[in-house]
One Martini backbone bead per residue (centre of mass of N, CA, C, O) as a GRO file, in nm:
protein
  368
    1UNK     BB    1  12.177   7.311  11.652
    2UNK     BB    2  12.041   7.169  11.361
    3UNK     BB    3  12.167   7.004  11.054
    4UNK     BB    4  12.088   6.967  10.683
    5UNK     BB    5  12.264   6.898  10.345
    6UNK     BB    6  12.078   6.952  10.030
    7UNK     BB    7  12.024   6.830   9.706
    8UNK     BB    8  11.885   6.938   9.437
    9UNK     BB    9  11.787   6.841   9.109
   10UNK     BB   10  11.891   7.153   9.009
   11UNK     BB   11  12.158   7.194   9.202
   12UNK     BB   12  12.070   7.317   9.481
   13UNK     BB   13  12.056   7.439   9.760
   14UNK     BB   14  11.978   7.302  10.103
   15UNK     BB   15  11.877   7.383  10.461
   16UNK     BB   16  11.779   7.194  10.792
   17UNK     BB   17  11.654   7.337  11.097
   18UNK     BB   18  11.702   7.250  11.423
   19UNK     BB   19  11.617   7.181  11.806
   20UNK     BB   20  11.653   6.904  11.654
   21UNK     BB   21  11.686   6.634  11.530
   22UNK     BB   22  11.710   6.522  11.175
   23UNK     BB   23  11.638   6.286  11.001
   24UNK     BB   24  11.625   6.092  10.786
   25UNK     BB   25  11.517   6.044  10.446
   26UNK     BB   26  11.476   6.385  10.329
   27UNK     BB   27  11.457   6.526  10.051
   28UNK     BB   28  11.509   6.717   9.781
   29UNK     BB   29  11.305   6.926   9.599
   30UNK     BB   30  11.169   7.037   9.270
   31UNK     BB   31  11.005   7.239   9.019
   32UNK     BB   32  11.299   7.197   8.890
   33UNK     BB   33  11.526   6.993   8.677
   34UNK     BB   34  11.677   7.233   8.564
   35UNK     BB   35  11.904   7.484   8.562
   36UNK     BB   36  11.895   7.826   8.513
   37UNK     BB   37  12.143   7.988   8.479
   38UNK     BB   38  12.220   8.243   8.632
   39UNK     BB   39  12.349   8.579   8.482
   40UNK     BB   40  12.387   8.828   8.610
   41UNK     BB   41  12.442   9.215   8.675
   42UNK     BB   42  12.651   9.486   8.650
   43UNK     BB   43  12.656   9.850   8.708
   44UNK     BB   44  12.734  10.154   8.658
   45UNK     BB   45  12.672  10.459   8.869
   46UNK     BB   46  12.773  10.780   8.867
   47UNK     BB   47  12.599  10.947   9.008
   48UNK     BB   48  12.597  10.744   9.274
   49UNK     BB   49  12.835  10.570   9.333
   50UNK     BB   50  12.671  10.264   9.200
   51UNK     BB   51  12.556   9.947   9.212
   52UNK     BB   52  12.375   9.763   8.976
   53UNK     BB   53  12.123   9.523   8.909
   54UNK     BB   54  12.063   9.229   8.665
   55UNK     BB   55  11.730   9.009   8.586
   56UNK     BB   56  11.549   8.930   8.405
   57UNK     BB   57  11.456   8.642   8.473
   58UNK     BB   58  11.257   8.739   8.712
   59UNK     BB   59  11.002   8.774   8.569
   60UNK     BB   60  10.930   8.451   8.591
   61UNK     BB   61  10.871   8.433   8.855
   62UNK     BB   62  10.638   8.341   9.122
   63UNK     BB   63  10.330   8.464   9.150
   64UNK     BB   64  10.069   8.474   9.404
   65UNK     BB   65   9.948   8.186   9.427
   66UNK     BB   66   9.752   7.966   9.486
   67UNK     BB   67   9.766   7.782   9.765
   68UNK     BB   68   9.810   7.505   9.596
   69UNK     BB   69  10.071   7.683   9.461
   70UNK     BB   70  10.239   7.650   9.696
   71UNK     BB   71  10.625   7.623   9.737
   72UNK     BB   72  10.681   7.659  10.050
   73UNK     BB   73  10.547   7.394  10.075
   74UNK     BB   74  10.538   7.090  10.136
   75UNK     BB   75  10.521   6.792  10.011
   76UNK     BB   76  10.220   6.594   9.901
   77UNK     BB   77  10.318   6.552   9.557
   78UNK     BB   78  10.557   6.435   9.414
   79UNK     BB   79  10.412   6.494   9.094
   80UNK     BB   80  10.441   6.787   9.309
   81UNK     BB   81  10.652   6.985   9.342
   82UNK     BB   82  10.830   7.178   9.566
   83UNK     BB   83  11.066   7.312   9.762
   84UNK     BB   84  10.968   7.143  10.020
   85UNK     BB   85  10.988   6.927  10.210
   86UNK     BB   86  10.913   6.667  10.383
   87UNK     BB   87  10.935   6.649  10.778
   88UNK     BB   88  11.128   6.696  11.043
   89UNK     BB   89  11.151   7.056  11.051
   90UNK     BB   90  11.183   7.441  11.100
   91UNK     BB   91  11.363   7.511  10.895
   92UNK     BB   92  11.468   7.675  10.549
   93UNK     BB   93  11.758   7.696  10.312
   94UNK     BB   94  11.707   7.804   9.983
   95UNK     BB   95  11.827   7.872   9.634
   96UNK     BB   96  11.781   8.072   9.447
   97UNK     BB   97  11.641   8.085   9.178
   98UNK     BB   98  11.589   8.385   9.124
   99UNK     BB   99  11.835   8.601   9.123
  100UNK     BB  100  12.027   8.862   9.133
  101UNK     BB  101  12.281   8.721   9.282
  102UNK     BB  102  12.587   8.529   9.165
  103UNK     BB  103  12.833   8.354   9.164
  104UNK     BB  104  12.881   8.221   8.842
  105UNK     BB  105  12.884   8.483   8.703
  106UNK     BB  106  12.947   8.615   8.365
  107UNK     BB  107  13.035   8.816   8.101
  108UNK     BB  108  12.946   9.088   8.072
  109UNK     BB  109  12.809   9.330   7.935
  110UNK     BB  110  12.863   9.586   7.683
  111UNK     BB  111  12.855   9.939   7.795
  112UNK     BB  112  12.816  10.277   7.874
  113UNK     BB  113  12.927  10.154   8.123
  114UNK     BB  114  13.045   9.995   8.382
  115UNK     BB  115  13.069   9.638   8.459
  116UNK     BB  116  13.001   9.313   8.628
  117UNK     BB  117  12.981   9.049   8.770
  118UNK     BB  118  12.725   8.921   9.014
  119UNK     BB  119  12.918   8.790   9.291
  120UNK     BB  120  12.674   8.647   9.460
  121UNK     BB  121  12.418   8.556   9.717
  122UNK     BB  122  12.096   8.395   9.724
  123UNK     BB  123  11.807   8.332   9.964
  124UNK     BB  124  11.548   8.128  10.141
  125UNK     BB  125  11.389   8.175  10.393
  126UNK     BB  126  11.187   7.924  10.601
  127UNK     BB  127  11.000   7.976  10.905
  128UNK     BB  128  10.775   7.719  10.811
  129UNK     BB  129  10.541   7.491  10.728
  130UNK     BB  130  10.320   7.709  10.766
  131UNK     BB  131  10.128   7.934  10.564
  132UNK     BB  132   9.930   8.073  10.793
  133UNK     BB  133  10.173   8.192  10.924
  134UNK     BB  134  10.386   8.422  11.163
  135UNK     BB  135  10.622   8.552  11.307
  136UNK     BB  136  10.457   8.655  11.539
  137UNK     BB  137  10.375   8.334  11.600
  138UNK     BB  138  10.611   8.250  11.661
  139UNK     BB  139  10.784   8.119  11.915
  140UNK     BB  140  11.107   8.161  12.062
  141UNK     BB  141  11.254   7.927  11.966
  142UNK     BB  142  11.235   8.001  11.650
  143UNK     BB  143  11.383   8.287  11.675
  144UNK     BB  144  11.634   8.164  11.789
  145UNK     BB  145  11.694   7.984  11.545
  146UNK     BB  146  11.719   8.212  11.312
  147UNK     BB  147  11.917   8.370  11.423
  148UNK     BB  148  12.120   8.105  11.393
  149UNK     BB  149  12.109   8.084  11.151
  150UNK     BB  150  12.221   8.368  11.009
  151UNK     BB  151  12.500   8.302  11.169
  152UNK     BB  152  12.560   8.060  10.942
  153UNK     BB  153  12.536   8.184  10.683
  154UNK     BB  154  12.726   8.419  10.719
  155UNK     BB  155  12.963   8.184  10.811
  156UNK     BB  156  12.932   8.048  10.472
  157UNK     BB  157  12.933   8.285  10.261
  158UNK     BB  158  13.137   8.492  10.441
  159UNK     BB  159  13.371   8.243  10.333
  160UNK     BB  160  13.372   8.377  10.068
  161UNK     BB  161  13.583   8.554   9.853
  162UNK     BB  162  13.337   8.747   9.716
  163UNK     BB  163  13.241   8.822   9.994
  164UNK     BB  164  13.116   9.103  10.225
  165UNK     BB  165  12.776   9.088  10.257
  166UNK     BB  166  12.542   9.051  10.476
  167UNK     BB  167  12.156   9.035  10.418
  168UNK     BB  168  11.880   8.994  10.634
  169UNK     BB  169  11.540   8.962  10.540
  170UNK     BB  170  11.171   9.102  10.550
  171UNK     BB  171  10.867   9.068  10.337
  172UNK     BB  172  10.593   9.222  10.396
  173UNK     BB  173  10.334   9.194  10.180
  174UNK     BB  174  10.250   9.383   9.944
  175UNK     BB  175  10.305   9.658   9.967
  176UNK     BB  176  10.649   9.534   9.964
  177UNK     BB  177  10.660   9.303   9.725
  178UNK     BB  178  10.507   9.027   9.796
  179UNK     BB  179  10.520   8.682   9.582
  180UNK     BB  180  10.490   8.509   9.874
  181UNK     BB  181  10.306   8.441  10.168
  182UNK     BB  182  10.491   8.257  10.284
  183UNK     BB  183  10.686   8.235  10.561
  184UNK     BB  184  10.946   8.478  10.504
  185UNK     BB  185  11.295   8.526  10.353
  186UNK     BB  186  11.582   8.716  10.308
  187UNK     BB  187  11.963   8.670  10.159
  188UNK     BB  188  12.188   8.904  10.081
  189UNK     BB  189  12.538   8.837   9.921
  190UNK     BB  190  12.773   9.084   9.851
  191UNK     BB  191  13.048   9.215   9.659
  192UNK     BB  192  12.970   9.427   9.843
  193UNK     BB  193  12.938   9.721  10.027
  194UNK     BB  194  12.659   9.854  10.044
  195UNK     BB  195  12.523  10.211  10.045
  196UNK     BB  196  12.403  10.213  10.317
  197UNK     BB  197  12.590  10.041  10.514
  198UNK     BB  198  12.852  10.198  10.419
  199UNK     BB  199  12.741  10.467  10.565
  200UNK     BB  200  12.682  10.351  10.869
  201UNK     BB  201  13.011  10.255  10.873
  202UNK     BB  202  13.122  10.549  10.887
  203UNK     BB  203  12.979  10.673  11.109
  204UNK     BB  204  13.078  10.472  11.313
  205UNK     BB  205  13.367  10.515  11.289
  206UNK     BB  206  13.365  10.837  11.335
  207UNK     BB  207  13.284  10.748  11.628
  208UNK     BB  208  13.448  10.612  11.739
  209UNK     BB  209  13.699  10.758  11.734
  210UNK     BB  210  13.617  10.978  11.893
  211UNK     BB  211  13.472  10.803  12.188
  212UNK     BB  212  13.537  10.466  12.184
  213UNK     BB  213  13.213  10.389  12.117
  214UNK     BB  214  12.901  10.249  11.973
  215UNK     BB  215  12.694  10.457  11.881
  216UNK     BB  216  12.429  10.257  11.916
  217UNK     BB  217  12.466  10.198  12.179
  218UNK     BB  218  12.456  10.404  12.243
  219UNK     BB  219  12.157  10.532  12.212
  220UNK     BB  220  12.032  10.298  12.376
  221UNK     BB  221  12.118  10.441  12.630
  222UNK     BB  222  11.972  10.706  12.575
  223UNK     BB  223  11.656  10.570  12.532
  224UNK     BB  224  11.664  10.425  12.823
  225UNK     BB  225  11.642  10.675  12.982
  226UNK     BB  226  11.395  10.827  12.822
  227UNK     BB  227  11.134  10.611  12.730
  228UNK     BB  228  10.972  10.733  12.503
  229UNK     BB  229  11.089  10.537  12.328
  230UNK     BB  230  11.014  10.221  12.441
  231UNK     BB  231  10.918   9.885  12.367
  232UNK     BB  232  11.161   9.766  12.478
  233UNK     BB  233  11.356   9.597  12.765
  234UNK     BB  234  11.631   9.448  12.898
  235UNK     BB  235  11.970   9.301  12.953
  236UNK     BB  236  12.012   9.255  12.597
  237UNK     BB  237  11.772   9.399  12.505
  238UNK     BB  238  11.623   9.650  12.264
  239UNK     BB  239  11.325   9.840  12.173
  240UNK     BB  240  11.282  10.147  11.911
  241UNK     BB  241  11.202  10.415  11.864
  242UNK     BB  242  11.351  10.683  11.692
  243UNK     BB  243  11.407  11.012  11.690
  244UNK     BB  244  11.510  10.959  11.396
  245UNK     BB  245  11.288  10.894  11.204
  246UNK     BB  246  11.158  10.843  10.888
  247UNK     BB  247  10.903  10.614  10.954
  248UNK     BB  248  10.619  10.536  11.029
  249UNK     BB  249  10.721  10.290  11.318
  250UNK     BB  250  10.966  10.266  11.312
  251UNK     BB  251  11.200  10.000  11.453
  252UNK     BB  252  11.445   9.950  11.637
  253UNK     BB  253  11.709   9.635  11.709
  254UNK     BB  254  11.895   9.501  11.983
  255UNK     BB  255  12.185   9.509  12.163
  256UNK     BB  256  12.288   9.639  12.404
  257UNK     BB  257  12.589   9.501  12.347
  258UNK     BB  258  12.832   9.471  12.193
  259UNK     BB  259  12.761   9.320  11.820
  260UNK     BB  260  12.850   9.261  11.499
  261UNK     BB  261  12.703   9.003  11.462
  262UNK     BB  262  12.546   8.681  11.500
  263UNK     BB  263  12.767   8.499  11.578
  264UNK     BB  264  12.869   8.692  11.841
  265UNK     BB  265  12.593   8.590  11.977
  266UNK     BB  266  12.476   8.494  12.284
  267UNK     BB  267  12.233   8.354  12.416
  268UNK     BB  268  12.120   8.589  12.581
  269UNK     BB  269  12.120   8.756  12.309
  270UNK     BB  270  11.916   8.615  12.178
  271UNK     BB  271  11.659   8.564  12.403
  272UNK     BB  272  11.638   8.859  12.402
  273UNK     BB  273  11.596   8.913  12.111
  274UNK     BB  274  11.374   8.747  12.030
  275UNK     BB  275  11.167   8.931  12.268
  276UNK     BB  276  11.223   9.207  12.114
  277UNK     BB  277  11.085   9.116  11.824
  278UNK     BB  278  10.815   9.008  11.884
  279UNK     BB  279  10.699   9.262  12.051
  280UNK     BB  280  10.716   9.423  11.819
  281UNK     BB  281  10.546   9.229  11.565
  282UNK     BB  282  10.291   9.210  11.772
  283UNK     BB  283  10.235   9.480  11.775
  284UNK     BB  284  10.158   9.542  11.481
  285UNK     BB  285   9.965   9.345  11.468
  286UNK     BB  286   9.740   9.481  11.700
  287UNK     BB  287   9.713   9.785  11.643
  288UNK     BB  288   9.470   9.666  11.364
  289UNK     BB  289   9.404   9.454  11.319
  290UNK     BB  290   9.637   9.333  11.114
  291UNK     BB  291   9.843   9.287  10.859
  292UNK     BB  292  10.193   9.436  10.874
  293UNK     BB  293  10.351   9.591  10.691
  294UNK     BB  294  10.721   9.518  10.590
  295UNK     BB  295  11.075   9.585  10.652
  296UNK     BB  296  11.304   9.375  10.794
  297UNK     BB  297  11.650   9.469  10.835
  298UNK     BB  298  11.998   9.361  10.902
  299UNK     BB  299  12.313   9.463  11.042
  300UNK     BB  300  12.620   9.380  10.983
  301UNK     BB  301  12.915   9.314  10.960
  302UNK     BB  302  13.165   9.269  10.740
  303UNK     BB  303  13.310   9.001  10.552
  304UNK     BB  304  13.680   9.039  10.650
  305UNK     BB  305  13.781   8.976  10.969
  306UNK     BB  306  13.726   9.238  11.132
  307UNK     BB  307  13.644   9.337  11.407
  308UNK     BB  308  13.440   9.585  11.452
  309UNK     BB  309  13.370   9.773  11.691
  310UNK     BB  310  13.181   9.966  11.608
  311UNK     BB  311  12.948   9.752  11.520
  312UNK     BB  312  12.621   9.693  11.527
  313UNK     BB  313  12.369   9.446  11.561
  314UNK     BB  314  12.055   9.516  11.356
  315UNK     BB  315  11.707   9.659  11.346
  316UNK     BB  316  11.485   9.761  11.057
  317UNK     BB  317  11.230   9.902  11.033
  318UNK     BB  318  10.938   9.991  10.724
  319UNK     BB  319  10.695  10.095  10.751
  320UNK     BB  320  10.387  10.214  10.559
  321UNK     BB  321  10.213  10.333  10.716
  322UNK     BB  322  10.051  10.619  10.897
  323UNK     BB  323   9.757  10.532  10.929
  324UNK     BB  324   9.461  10.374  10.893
  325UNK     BB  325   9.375  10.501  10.641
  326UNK     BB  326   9.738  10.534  10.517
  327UNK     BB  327   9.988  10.518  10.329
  328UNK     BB  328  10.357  10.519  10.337
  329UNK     BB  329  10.544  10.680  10.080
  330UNK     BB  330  10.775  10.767   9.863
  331UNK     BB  331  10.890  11.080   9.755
  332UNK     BB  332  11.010  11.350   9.634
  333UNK     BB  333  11.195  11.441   9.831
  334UNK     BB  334  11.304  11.122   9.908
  335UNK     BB  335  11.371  11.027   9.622
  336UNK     BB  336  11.511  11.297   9.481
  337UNK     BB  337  11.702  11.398   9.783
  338UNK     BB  338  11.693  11.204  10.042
  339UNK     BB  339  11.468  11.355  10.202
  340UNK     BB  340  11.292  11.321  10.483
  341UNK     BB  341  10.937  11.359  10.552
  342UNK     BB  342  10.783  11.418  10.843
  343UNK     BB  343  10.411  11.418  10.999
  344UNK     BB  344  10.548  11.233  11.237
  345UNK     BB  345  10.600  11.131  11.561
  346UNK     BB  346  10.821  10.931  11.736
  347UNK     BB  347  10.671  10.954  11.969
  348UNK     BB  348  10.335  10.923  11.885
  349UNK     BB  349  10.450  10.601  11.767
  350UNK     BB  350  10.508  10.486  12.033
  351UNK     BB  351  10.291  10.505  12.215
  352UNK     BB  352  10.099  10.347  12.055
  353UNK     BB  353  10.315  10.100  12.097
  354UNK     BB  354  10.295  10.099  12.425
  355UNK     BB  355   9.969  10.032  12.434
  356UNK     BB  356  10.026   9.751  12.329
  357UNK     BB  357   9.952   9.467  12.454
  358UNK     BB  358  10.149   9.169  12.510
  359UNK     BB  359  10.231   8.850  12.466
  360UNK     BB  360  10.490   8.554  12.555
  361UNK     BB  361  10.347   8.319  12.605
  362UNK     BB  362  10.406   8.007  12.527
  363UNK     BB  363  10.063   7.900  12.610
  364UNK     BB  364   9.938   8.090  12.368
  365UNK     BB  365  10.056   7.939  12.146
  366UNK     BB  366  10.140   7.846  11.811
  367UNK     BB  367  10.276   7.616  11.675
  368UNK     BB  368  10.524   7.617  11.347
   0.00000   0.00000   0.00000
């Protein structure tokens, strides 16, 4: 993996990667000549024992522009520049503008409950210099430099002081919230680890205490000896719907062998991860013809330097579908009590996208 450190015009930072060495002579554009000075906060929940981020100027961000106005999109003149520079390059990563969480935050505001400034930080990963290209069209070569990009990413924000967790994912579709179409993701990087990992990391280490191995290791030998949810499986990488999925098409990604986070995969577990993150996505792709809308968030070990043997790096899809004719969202139960009610099987749900054939065949691809 190749990569180049560039400063934009209002002093934000962008890293570009290639599985080529990347030209000199590149230079970082931005839409913006001045600094945001972006200052969010946090609060705290006392009811649910939860910090909330505060960031109104996140209001201002740009919605759903048309294609003439995407940012995302390389320079092609000078005097409208976008964020993303011209020129030989695969991935672009760099600092949101709008951010959640800031490494720079300061003085939060008194209020009602405790707050603490958000020193926390946000990034755009963008997957590709095609706008009208998506994640599940990339290369293998392609998703196999993601994987080590986040790798890269986690062990340079998460060697902050400030910086506890780091979260790779990536919105797709206008139905989970993207206001911007180009193939992208983000990082957010909290200086806490938040509640729904630090829950999960709970689980696992108080199994690990109990058996001595992976809680989620265990889960995929176990579903791969059932083959009933398998999706996918070689011998470094698993994709399967979970016998408890909460949300109709659920479906975990993961290495079959114990791997902490993203840095500490080998080249055969990324090679393998590659090849079962894709066959999920063709398969989503391809189930309703149609593009298909999800949250795919990736969970890995908090950036505190601690071995954690309990804990496996994974991802988890939220697919939004329920049948082809209606979106599946949360309601009472599931918001109000945080008990999900599923009207669909996990088998059901599996067996529909084991039926979905697709092809990994790089010459059938078109490279982006």
């Amino acid at each position: 993996m190749h990569s180049k450190d560039l400063k934009k015009p209002d002093g934000r930072n962008i890293t570009l990667y290639s599985n080529q060495p990347i030209p000199d002579g590149i230079t970082a554009p931005s839409p913006f000549a001045e600094p945001q000075h972006a200052n969010p906060h946090l609060r705290w929940h006392p009811l649910r024992g939860e910090w909330v981020t505060y960031a109104a100027f996140r209001q201002n961000r740009t919605y759903q522009p048309p294609p003439q106005y995407n940012p995302l999109a390389p320079v092609s003149d000078p005097e409208h520049p976008t964020e993303m520079p011209a020129g030989d390059y695969e991935i672009a990563v760099f600092d949101n503008r709008f951010p959640s969480l800031a490494l720079e935050s300061r003085d939060p505001p008194s209020v009602t409950v405790p707050t603490a400034p958000a020193n926390g930080h946000c990034e755009v990963v963008v997957f590709t210099q095609k706008p009208d290209a998506a994640l599940a069209a990339l290369p293998l070569s392609r998703i196999e430099l993601l994987l080590a990009v986040w790798g890269d990413r986690t062990q340079r924000i998460g060697a902050h002081q400030h910086i506890h967790y780091v979260l790779p994912f990536e919105n797709r579709g206008a139905e989970v919230g993207v206001t911007l179409h180009h193939p992208h993701g983000q990082i957010y990087s909290y200086p806490f680890v938040p509640a729904v990992p630090a829950r999960m990391l709970a689980q696992e280490r108080e199994y690990f205490l109990q058996h001595g191995s992976s809680l989620l290791c265990d889960m995929a030998r176990d579903e791969a000896a059932d083959g009933k949810r398998v999706l996918y499986q070689d011998e470094h990488a698993i994709a399967f719907v979970p016998a408890c999925a909460r949300y109709p098409y659920e479906v975990w990604v993961m290495p079959t062998a114990p791997c902490k986070d993203f840095a500490a995969l080998t080249p055969p577990q990324r090679a393998g991860l590659a090849r079962a993150l894709k066959t999920v996505l063709l398969k989503f792709e391809t189930l309703w013809n149609r593009p298909f809308p999800y949250l795919m968030a990736w969970y890995q070990a908090p950036t505190d330097g601690a071995a954690h043997p309990e804990t496996q790096l994974h991802a988890q899809f939220y697919p939004p579908y329920r049948t082809k004719d209606r979106l599946k969202y949360l309601a009472g139960t599931e918001l109000a009590a945080g008990m999900f009610a599923m009207d669909v099987l996990p088998e059901t749900t599996a067996y529909e996208l084991q039926q979905v054939e697709v092809s990994l065949d790089e010459r059938e691809e078109v490279h982006a």
